[in-house]
TIVO-2410 file (N, C-alpha, C; in nm, 3 decimals):
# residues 123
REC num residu      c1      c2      c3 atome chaine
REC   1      X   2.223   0.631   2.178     N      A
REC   1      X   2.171   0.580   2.052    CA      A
REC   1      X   2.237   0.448   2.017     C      A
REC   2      X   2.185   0.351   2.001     N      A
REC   2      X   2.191   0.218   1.909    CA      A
REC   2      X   2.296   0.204   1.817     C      A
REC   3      X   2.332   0.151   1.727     N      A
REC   3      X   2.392   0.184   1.631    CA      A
REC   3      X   2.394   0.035   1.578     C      A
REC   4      X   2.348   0.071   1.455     N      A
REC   4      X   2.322  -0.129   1.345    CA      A
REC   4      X   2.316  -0.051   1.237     C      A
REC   5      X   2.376  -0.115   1.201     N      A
REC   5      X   2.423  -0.167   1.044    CA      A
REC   5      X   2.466   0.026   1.005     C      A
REC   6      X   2.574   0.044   1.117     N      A
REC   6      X   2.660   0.166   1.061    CA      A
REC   6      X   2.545   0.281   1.109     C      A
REC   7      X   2.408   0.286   1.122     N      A
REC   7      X   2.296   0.376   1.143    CA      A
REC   7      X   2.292   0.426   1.285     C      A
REC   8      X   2.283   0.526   1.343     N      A
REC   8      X   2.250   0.514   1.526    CA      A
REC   8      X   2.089   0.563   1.470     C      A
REC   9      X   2.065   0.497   1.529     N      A
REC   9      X   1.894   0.483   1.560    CA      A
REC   9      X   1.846   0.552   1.663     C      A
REC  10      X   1.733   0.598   1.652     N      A
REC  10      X   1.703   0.668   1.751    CA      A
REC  10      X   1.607   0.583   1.863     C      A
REC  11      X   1.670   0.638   2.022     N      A
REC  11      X   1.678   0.569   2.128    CA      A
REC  11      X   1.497   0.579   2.154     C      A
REC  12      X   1.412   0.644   2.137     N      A
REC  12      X   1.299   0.691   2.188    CA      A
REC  12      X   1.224   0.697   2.162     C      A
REC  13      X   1.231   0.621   2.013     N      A
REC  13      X   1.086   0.547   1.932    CA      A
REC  13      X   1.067   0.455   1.938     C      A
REC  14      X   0.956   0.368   1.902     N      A
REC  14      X   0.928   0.226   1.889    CA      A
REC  14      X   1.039   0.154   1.805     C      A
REC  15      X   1.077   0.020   1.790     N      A
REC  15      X   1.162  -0.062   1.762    CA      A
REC  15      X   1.122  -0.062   1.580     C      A
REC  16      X   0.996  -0.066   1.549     N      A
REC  16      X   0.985  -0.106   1.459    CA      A
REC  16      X   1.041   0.035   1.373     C      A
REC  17      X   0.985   0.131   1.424     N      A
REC  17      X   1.000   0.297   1.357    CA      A
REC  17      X   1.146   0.324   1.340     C      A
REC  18      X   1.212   0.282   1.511     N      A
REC  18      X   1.369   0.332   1.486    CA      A
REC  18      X   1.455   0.207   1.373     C      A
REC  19      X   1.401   0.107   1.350     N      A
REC  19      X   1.463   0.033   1.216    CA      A
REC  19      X   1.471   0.093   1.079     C      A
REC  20      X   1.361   0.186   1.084     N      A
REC  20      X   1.331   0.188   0.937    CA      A
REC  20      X   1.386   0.296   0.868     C      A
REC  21      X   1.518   0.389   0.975     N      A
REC  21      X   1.620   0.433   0.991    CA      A
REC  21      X   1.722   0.412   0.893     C      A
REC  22      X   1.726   0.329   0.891     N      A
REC  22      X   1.872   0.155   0.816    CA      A
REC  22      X   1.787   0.209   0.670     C      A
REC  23      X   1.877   0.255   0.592     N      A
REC  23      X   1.854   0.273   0.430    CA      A
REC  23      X   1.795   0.123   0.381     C      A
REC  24      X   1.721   0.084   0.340     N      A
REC  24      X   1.667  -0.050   0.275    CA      A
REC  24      X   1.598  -0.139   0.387     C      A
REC  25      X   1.542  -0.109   0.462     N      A
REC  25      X   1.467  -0.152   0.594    CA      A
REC  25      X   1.340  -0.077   0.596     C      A
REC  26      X   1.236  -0.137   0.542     N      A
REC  26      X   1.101  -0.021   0.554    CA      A
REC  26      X   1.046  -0.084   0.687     C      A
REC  27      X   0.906  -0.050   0.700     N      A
REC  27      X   0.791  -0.086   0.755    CA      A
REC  27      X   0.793  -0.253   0.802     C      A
REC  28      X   0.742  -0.281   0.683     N      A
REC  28      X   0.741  -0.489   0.629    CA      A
REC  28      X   0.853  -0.526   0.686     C      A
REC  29      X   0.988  -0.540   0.665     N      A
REC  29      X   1.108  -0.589   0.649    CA      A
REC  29      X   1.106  -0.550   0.855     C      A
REC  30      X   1.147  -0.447   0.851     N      A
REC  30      X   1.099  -0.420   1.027    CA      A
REC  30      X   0.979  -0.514   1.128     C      A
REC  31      X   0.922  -0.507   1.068     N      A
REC  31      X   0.836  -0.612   1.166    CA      A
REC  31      X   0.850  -0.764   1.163     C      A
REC  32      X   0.933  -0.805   1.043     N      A
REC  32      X   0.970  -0.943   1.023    CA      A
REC  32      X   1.069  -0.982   1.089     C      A
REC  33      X   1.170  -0.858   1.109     N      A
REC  33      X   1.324  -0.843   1.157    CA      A
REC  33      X   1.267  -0.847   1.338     C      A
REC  34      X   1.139  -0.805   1.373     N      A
REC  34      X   1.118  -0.814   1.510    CA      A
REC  34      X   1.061  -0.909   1.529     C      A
REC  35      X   1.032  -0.994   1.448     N      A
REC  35      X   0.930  -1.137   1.450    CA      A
REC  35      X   1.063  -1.252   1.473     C      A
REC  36      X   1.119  -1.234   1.386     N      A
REC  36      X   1.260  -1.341   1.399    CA      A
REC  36      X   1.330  -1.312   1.538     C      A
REC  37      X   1.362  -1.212   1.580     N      A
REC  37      X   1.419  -1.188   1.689    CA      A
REC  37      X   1.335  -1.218   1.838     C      A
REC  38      X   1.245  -1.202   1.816     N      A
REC  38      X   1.165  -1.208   1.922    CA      A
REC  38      X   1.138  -1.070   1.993     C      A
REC  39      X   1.219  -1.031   1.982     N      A
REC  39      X   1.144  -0.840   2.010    CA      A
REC  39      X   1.012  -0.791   1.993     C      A
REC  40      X   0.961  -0.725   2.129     N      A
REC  40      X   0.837  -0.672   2.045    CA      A
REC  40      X   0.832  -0.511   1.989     C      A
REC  41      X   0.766  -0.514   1.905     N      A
REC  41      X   0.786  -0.412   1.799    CA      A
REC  41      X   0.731  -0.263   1.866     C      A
REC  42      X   0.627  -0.276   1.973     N      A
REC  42      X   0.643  -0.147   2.053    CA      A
REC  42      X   0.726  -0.091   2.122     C      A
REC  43      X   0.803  -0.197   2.184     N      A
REC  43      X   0.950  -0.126   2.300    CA      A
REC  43      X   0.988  -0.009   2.250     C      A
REC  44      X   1.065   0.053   2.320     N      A
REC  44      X   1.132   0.163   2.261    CA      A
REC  44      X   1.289   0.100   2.296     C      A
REC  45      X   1.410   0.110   2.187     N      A
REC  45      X   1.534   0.116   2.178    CA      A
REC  45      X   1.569   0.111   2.274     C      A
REC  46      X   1.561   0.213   2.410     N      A
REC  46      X   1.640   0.238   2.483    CA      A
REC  46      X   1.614   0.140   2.612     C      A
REC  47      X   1.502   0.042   2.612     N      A
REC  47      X   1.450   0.005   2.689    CA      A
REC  47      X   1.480  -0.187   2.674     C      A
REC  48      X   1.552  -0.145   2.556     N      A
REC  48      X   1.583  -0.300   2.492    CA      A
REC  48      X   1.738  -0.357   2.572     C      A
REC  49      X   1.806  -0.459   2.596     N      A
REC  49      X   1.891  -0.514   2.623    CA      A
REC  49      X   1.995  -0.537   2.546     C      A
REC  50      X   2.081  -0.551   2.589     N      A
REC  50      X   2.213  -0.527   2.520    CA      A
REC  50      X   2.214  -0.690   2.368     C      A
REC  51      X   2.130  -0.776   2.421     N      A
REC  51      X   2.131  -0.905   2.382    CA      A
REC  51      X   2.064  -0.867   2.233     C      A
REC  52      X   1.921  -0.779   2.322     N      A
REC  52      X   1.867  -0.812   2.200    CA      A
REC  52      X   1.873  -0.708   2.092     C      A
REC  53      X   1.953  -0.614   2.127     N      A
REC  53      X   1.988  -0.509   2.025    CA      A
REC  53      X   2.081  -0.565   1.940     C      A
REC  54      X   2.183  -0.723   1.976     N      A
REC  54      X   2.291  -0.759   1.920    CA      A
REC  54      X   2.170  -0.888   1.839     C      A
REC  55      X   2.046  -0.926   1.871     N      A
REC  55      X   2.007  -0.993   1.800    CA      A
REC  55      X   1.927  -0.958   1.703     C      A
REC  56      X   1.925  -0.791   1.738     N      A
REC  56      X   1.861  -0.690   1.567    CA      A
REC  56      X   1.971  -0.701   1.463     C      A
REC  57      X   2.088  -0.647   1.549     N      A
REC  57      X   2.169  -0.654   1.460    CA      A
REC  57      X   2.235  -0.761   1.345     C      A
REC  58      X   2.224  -0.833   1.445     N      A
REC  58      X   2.245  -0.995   1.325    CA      A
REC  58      X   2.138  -1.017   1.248     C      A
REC  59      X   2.024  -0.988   1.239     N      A
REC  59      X   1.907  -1.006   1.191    CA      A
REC  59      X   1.924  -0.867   1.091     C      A
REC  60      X   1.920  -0.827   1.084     N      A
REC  60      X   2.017  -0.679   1.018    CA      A
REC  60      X   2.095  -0.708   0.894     C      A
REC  61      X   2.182  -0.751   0.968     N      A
REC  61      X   2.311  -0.800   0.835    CA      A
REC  61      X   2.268  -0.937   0.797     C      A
REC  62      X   2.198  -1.018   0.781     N      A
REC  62      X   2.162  -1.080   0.678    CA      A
REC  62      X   2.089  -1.040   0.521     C      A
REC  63      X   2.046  -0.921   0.517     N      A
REC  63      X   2.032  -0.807   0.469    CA      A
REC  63      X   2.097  -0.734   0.371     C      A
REC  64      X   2.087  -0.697   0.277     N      A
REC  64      X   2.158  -0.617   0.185    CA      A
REC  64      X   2.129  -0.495   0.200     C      A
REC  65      X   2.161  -0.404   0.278     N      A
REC  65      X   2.157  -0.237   0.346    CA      A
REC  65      X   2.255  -0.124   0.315     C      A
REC  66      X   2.199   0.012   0.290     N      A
REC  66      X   2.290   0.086   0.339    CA      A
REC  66      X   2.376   0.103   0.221     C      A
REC  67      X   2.503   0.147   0.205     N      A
REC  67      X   2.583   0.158   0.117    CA      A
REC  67      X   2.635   0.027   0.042     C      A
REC  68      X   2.583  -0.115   0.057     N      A
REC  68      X   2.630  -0.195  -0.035    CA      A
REC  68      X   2.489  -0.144  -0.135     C      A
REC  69      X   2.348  -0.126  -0.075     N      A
REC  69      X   2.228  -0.138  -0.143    CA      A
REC  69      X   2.240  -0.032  -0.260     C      A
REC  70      X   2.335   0.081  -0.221     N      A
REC  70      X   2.289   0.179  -0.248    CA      A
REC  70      X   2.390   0.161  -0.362     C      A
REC  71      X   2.505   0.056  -0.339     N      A
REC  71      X   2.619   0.075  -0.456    CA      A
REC  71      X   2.511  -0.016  -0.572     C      A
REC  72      X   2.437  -0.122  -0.492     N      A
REC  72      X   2.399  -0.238  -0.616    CA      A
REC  72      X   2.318  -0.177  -0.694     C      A
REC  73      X   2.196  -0.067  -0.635     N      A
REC  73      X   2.108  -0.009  -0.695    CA      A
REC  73      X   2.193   0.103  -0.842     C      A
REC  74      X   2.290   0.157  -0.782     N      A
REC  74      X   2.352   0.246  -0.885    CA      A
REC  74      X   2.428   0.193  -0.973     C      A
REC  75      X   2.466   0.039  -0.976     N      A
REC  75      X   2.547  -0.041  -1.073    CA      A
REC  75      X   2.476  -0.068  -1.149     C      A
REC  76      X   2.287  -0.149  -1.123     N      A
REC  76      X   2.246  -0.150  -1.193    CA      A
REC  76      X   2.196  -0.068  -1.295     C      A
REC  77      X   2.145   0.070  -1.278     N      A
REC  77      X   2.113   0.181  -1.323    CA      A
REC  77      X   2.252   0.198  -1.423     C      A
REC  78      X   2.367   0.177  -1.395     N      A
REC  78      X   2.443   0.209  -1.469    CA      A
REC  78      X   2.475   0.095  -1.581     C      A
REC  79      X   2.460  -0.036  -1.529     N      A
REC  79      X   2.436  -0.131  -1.689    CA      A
REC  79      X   2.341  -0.061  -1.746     C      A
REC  80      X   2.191  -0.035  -1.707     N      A
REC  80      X   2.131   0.008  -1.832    CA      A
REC  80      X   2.146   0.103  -1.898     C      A
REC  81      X   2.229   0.212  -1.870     N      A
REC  81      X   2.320   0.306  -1.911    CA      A
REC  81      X   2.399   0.300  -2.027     C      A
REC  82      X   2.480   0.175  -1.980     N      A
REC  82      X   2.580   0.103  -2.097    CA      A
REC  82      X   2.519   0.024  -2.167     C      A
REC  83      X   2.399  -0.038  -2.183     N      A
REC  83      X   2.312  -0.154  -2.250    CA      A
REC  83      X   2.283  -0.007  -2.353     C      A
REC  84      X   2.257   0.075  -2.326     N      A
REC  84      X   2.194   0.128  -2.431    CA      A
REC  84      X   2.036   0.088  -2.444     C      A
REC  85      X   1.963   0.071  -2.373     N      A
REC  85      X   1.835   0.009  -2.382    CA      A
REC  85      X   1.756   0.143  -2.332     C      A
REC  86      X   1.601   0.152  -2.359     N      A
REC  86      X   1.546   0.230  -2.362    CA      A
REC  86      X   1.532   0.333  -2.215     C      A
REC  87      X   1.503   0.189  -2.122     N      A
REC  87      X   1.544   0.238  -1.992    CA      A
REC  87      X   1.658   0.342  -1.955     C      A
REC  88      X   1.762   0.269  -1.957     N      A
REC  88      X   1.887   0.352  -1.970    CA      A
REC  88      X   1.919   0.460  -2.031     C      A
REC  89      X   1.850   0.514  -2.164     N      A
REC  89      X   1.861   0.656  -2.250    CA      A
REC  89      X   1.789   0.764  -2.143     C      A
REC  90      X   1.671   0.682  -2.103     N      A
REC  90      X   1.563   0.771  -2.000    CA      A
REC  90      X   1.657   0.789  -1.908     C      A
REC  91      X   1.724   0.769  -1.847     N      A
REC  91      X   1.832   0.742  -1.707    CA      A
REC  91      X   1.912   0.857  -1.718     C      A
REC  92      X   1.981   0.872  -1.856     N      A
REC  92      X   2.116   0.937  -1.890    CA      A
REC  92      X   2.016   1.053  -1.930     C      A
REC  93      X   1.944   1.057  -1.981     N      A
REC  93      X   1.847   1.197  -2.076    CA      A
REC  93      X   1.777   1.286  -1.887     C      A
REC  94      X   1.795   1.194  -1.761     N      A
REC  94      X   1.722   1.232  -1.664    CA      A
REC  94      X   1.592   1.263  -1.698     C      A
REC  95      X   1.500   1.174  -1.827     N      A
REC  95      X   1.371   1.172  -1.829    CA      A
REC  95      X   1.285   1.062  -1.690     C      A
REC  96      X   1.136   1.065  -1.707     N      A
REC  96      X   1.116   0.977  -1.604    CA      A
REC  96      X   1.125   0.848  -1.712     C      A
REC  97      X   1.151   0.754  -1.608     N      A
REC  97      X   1.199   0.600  -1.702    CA      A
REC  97      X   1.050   0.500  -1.737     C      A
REC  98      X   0.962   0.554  -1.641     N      A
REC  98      X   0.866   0.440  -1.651    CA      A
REC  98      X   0.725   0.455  -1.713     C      A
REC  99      X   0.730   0.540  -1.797     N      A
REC  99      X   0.642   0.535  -1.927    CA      A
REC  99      X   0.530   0.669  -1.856     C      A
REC 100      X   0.595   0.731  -1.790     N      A
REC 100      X   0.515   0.862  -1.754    CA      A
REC 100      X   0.479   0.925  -1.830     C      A
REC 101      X   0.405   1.041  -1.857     N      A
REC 101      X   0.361   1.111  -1.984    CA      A
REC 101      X   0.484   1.251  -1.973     C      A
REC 102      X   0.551   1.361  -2.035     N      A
REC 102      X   0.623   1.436  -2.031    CA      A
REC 102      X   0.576   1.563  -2.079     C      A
REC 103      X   0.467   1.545  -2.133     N      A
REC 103      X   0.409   1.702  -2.219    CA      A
REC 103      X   0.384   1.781  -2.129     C      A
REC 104      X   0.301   1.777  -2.013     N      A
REC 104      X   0.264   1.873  -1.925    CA      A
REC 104      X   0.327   1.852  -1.789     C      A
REC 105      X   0.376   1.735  -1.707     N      A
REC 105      X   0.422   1.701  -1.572    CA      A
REC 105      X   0.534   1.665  -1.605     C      A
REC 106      X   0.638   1.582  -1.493     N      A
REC 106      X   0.750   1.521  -1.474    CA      A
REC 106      X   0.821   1.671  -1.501     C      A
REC 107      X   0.787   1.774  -1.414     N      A
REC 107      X   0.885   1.853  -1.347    CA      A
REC 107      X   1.012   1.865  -1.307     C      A
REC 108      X   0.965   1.743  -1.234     N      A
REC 108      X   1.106   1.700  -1.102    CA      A
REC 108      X   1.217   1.635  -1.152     C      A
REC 109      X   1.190   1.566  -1.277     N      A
REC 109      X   1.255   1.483  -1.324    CA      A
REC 109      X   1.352   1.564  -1.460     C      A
REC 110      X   1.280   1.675  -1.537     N      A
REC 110      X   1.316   1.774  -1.611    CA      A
REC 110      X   1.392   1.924  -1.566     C      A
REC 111      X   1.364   1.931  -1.449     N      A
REC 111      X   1.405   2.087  -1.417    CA      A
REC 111      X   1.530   2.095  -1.442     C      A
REC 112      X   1.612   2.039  -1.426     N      A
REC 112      X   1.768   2.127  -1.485    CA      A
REC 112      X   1.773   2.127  -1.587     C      A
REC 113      X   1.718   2.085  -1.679     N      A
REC 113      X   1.699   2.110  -1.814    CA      A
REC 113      X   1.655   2.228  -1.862     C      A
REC 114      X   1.531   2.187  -1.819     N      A
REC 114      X   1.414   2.301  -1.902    CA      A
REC 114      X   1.449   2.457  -1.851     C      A
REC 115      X   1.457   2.432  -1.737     N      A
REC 115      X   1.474   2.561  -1.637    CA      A
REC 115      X   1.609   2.660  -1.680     C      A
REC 116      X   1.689   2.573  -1.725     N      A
REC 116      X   1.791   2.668  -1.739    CA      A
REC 116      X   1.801   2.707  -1.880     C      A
REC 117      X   1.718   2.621  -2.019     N      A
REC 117      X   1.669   2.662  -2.130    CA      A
REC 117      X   1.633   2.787  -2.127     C      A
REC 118      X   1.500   2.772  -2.031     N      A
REC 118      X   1.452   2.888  -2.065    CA      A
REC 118      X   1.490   3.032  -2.039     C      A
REC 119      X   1.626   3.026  -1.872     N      A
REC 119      X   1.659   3.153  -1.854    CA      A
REC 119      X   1.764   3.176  -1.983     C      A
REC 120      X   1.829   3.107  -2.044     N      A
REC 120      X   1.911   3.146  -2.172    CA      A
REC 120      X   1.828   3.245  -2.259     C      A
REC 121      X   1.722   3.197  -2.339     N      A
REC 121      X   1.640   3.223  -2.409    CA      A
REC 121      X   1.609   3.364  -2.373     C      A
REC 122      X   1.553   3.394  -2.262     N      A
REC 122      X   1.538   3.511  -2.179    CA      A
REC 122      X   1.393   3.562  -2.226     C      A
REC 123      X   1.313   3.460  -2.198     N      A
REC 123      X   1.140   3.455  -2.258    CA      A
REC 123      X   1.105   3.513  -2.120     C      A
***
């Protein structure tokens, strides 16, 4: 197995598929990352050269991936936390944030709540 940007990738899929591996690397970002490199996006990993696996990789870390992405994404979530802004109450309340409706859906987003309300209650 490969290994970029901290990820081992898997050796036995297409180039573009085993990228999208890498936390913050979809689909798009993958085929651009094989366009710059010159790779083609069907190979499979294991079939690639030592060169050009080192020229994913640099193509890689230009990139914001992985556990820095994952710290920036949760810093921000956490200013709006501390802003006190509407966003942020939704964040801390674990409601959904983006103007979803709550009366009948957003389950996923409520269940430790509601769920354990109701076994108290004992309805």
């Amino acid at each position: 197995m490969a290994r970029i940007a901290g990820v081992n990738i898997p050796d036995n899929k297409h180039t573009v598929i085993s990228l999208t591996y890498i936390y913050g690397v979809g689909r798009t970002r993958a085929q651009e990352i094989c366009a710059a490199t010159g790779v083609n996006p069907a190979a499979k990993i294991k079939d690639l050269s030592d060169e050009q696996v080192e020229l994913l990789r640099g193509e890689v870390g230009k990139f914001i991936v992985e556990g820095d992405l994952r710290r920036e994404v949760n810093m921000k979530i956490k200013r709006l936390m501390d802003l006190g802004c509407y966003r942020g109450l939704r964040h801390r309340r674990g409601l959904p944030v983006r103007g979803q409706r709550t009366k009948t859906n957003a389950r996923t987003r409520k269940a430790r709540a509601s769920r354990s309300a109701s076994n108290r209650v004992g309805i």
